[in-house]
C-alpha positions as CSV (number, residue, x, y, z in Angstrom):
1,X,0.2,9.6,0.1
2,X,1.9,6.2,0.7
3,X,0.0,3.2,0.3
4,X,2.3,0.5,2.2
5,X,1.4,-2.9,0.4
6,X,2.2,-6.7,1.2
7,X,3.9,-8.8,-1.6
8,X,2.1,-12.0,0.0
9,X,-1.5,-12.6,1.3
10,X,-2.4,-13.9,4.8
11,X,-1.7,-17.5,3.9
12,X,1.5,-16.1,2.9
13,X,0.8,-17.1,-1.0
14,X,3.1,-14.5,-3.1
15,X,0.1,-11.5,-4.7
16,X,0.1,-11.8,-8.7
17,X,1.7,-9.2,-10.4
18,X,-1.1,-7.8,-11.9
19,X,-2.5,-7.3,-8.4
20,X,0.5,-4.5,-8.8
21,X,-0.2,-3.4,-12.1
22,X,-3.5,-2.5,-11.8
23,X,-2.9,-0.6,-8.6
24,X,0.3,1.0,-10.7
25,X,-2.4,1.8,-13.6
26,X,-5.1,3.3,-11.0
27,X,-2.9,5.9,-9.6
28,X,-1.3,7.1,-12.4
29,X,-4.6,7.9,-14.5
30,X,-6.2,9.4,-11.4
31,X,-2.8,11.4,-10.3
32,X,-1.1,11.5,-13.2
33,X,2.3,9.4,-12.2
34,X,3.5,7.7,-8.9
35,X,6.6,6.4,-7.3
36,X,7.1,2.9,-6.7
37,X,9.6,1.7,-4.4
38,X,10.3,-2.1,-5.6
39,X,13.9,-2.7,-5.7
40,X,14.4,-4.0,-1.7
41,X,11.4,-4.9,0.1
42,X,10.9,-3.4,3.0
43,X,9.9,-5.7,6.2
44,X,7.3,-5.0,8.6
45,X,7.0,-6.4,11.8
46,X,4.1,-5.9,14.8
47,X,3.5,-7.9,17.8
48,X,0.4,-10.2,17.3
49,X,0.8,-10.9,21.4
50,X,3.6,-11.9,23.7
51,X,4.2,-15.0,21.9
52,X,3.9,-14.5,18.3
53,X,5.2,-11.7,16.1
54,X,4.1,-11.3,11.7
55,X,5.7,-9.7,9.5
56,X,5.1,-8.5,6.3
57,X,7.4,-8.0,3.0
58,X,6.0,-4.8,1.5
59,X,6.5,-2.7,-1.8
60,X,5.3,1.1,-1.2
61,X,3.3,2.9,-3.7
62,X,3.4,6.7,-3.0
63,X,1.6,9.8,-5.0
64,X,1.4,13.5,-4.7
65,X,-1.8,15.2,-4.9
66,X,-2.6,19.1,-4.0
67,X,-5.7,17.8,-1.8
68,X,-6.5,15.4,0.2
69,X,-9.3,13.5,-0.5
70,X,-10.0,11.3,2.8
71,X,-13.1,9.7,1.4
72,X,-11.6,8.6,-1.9
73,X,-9.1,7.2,0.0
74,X,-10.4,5.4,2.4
75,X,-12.9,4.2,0.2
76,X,-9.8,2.8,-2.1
77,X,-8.2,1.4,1.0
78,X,-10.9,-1.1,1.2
79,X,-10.9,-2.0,-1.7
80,X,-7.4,-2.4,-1.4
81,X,-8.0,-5.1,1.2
82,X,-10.8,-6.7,-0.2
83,X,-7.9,-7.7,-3.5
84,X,-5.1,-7.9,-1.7
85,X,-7.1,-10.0,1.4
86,X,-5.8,-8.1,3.9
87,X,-7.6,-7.7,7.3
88,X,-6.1,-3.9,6.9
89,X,-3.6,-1.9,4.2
90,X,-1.9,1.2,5.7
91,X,-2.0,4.3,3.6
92,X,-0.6,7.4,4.8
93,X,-0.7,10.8,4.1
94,X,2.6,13.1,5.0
95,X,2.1,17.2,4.3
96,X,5.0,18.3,1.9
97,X,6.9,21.7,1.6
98,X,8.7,22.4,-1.6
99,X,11.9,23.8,-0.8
């Protein structure tokens, strides 16, 4: 799973690092480690209407569980959004195949 979230709020104020932390704390006692991709900040970019486009500077969070647990997860997405004020915080799920 990939939880795609935004170094800044809606009123663009930067999120406080321990905002980061505690999600970084969270996933690791529930999953037992994660995967934090910090180093360039990757931009995201959607088209509000024809004459105004946001963007987003975003840190991705990413775990690997056995299951999928779609309740837990959505559950934590809106919590997610509730501390991070988002209207909405993407989290994805991708199926992997060890090679």
């Amino acid at each position: 799973m990939q939880i795609l979230l935004p170094l800044y709020d809606n009123a663009q104020n930067p999120q406080p690092p321990e905002q980061f932390r505690r999600v970084r704390q969270e996933l690791t006692e529930r999953f037992g480690g994660l995967t934090v991709y910090t180093r360039a900040p990757a931009e995201g970019m959607w088209k509000l209407n024809d004459n105004h486009t946001s963007r987003d500077d975003i840190v991705i969070f990413e775990v690997m569980a056995n299951q999928l647990d779609a309740t837990w997860w959505r559950n934590y997405r809106h919590e997610l959004e509730a501390r991070f004020c988002q209207e909405l915080i993407v989290i994805r799920a991708q199926q992997t195949q060890l090679l």
